[in-house]
N, C-alpha and C positions, 0 to 999 in steps of 0.2 A: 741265243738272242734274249736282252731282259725284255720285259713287259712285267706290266701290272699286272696285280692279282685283285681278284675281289675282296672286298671288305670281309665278307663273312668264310674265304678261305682262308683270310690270314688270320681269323679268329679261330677258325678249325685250329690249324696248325698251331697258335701258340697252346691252346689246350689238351693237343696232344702231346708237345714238349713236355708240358709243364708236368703232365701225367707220367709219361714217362719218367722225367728226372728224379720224379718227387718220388714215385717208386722205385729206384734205382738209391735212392741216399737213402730208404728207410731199407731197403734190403741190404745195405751196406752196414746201418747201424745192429741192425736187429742179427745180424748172425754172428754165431760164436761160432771157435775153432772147434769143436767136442761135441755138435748139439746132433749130432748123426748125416745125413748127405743133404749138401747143397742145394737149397731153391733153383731152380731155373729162370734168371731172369728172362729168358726171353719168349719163355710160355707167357706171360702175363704181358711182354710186349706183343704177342701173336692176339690174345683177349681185346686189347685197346685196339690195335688196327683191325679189327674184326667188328665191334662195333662203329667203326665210321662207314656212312653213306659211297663217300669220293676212295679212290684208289688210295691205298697206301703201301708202303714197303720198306725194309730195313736193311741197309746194304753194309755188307762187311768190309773189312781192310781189303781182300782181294778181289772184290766186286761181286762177293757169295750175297745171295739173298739169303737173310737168318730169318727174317719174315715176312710175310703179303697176304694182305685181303685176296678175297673173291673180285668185290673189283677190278685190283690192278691187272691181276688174270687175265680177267674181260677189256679190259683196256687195251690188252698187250702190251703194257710195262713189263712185265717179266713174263719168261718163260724159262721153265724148269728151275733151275737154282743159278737164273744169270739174269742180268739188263736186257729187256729184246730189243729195245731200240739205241742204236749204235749215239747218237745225238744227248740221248740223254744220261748214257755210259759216259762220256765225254765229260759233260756238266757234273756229274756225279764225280770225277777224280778230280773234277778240278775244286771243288766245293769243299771235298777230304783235305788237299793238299792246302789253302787258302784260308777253311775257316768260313769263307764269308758266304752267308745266303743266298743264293740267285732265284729266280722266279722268272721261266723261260713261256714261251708258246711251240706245242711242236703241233703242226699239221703231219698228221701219218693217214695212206692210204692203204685199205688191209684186203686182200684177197676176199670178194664176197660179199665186202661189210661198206656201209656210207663213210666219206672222209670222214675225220676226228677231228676236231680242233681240241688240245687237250693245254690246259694252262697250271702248268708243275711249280711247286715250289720246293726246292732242297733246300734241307741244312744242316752242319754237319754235327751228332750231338755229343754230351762231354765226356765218352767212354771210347770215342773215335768214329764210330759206327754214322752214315750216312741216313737222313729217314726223307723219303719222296713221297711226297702229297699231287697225287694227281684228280684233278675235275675234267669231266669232258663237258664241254662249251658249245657243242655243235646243235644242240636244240635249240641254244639261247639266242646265237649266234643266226641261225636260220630266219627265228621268231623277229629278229632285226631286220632283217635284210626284205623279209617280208612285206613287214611293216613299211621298210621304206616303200616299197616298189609300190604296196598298195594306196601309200600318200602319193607319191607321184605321179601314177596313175588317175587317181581320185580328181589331183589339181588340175588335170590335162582335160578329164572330160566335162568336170565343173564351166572350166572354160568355155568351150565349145556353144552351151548354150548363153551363156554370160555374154556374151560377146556377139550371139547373133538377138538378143533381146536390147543390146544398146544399140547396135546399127540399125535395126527393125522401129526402134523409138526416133533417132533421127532421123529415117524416110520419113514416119507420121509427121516428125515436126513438120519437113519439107512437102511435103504432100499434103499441107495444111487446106489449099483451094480444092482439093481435090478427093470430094467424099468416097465414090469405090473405091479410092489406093487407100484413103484410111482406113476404111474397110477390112482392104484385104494386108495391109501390115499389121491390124490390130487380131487376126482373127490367125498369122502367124505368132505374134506377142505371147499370145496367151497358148499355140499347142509349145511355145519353146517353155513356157513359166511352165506347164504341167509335166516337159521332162523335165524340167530340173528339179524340180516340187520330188517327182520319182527318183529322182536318182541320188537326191540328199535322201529319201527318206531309206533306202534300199543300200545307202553305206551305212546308216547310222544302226539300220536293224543287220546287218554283216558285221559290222563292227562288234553290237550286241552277244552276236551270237555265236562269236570264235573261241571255240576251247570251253562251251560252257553246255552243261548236263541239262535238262530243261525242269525249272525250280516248280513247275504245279505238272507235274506229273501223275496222271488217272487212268483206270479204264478206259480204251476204246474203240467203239465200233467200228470197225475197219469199214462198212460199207455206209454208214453214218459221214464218217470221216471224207471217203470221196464222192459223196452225193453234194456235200457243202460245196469240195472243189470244184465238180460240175458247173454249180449252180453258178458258181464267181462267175465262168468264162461262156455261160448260156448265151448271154446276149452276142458277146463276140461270135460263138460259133452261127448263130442265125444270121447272122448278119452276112458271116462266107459260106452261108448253106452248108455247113458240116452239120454231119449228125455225131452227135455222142452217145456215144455205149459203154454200159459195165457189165461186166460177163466173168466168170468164175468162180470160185467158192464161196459162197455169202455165209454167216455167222462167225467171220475170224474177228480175234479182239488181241490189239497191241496196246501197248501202256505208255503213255507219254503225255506231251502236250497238245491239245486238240489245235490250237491255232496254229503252233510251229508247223503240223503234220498239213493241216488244209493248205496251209500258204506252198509248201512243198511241191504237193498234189496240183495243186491251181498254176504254179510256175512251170510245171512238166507238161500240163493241158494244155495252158497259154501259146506253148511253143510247139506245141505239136499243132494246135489251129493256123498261128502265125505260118507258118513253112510247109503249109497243104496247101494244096490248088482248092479253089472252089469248089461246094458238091461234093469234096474227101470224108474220109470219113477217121474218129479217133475213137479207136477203143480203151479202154480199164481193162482191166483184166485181176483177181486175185488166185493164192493158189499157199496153200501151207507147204514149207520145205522141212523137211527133217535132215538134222543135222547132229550127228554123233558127239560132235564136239564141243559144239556153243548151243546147243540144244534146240529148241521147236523153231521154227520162223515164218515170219510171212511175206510173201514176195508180191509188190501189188508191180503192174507193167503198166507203161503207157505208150500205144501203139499207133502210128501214124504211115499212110502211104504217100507220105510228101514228098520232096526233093531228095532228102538224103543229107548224109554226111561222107566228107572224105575220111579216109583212115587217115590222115596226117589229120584234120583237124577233129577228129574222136580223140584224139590225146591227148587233146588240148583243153577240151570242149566245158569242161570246169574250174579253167582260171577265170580268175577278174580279171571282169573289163575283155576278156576275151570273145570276137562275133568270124561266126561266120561265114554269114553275107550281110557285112557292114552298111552295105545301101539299101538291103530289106532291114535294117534293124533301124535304122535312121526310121524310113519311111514308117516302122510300123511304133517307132518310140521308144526300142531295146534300149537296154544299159549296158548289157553284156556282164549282167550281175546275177539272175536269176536264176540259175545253175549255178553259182558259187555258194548263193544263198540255200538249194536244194541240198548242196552235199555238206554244209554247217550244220545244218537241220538234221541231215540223216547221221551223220557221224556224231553228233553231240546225243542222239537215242541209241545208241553203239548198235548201229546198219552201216549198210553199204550201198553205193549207187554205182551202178555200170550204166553203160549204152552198147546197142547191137546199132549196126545203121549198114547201108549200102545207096550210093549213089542213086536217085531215079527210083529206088526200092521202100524209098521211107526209111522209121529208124524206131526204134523200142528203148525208152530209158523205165529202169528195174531197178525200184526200190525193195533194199530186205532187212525189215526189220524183227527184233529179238518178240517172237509171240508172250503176250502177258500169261503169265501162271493162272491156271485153274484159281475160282474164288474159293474154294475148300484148300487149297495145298494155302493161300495167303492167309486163310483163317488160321 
């Protein structure tokens, strides 16, 4: 099947041509009959497709690989000294036998591995020999489809309050004689302008913060850090008579951005007040993990004996826009963003966030982030 290619693959590929050809007529010229044994061209074609990023490979008259990257390996464009995918075997004799370029899309499914969307372009070059340019697409391609779902999503729940602060405006009109009803539509007006007020502000800081490392990264005191978050959700918690507690290891220090980190911290608190009974109670918790592989870490918890969560929606529990108990989240002003925002935040400081939960048992969301170096090992 043709399809496009990108700009910048078809740019790849004419400079690996042209690299190729170009050494192929100077090793033509440059060699005499007598001057002792023959170059190899196709060591120096193994050199060029070795330096490209994207898959590459060189396919013989009888569909022998003479050459391939590490990529196409990893791609599973070849294996051993043949095509492994039958599709693109195909494209490949027909490309020898024709002459003409093609530039296909293969979706391939691999034992183990996420789909591929892979976007190939052959063509055949002027010694006979077949060369396949493979890119795999499938991050890109994700990054897309994200993006949509997260604009369509975004425009659905925009709505919701849009639309109840224009009907809320013409009752007031209509309820002009009537001072308590303006009252009480103007005093809905203003809780619907303050979710939407949150829920622009709370895309635009998600939007901010996807795919991005945190640019004032410092020192910090891990118990500094969640005393701030406390503080944020003080009032709410007095208000449902919850008490809040920190408890565990005090003197841990992580490295990042303080504000990313409290907002983090405050979003995990907030929601563990929100989904407690009255009189509940929420702990903090810290604790250093040692770990062989990615080295020191700090794991702070936040622990709640509220309602719970179900296993179906624990796996859910960090998309956008995803709630759930959508009539407690209405009721208490959710966006069903603040957990998506949590795990942007922790994976952009290279952490991790789980949840433990059980229906009626409450639930534990556990941040773990990479502990900062010693101030002598940064000296």
């Amino acid at each position: 099947m043709l399809a496009d290619v990108t700009p910048a693959l078809a740019a790849l590929i004419g400079v690996v041509v042209g690299l190729l050809g170009g050494y192929l007529i100077a090793w033509a010229i440059v060699r005499q009959p007598n001057e002792g044994p023959e170059p190899d061209p196709l060591l120096e074609l193994r050199r060029v497709l070795d330096a490209l990023r994207c898959g590459g490979a060189i396919i013989g008259p009888i569909d022998e690989i003479l050459a391939a990257n590490e990529p196409a390996i990893d791609l599973g464009i070849v294996r051993g000294n043949r095509v492994a995918i039958p599709a693109l075997l195909t494209q490949v004799r027909e490309v020898r036998r024709t002459g003409e370029t093609a530039a296909i899309n293969l979706d391939q499914t691999r034992a183990g591995r996420a789909e591929q969307q892979l976007a190939v372009r052959i063509l055949r070059l002027e010694d006979g020999n077949v060369l396949v340019i493979a890119d795999d697409r499938s991050a890109a391609l994700r990054v897309q489809a994200s993006a949509r779902d997260f604009m369509a999503n975004a425009t659905h729940e925009l709505k919701t309050p849009v639309g109840a602060i224009t009907l809320l405006g013409e009752a007031v009109e209509q309820a002009a004689d009537d001072p308590d009803a303006v009252v009480r539509f103007s005093r809905k007006i203003q809780a619907e302008s303050s979710r939407l007020s949150l829920l622009v502000a709370q895309i635009v800081q998600l939007s901010r913060l996807q795919g991005q490392a945190p640019a004032n990264a410092e020192r910090l005191e891990v118990d500094e850090v969640i005393g701030s978050a406390l503080d944020r959700s003080r009032q709410l918690a007095e208000a449902r008579r919850i008490s809040l507690t920190l408890g565990g290891v005090r003197g841990l220090v992580v490295r990042g951005s303080r504000e990313q980190l409290v907002t983090a911290l405050a979003n995990l608190v907030h929601n563990a007040i929100t989904y407690s009974d009255d009189k509940a109670r929420v702990v903090v918790t810290t604790r250093p993990v040692e770990d062989a592989e990615r080295g020191d870490r700090i794991a702070i918890a936040v622990s709640d004996n509220g309602i719970g969560i179900s296993a179906e929606d624990t796996r859910r529990i960090f998309e956008r826009f995803y709630r759930v108990d959508y009539a407690r989240s209405r009721q208490t002003g959710g966006t069903g963003l603040g957990l998506s925002i949590v795990a942007e935040i922790v994976e952009g400081h290279g952490g991790e966030v789980a949840v433990w939960s059980k229906l009626g048992s409450g639930s534990t969301f556990t941040i773990t982030l990479p502990a900062a170096p010693a101030e002598e090992e940064v000296a």
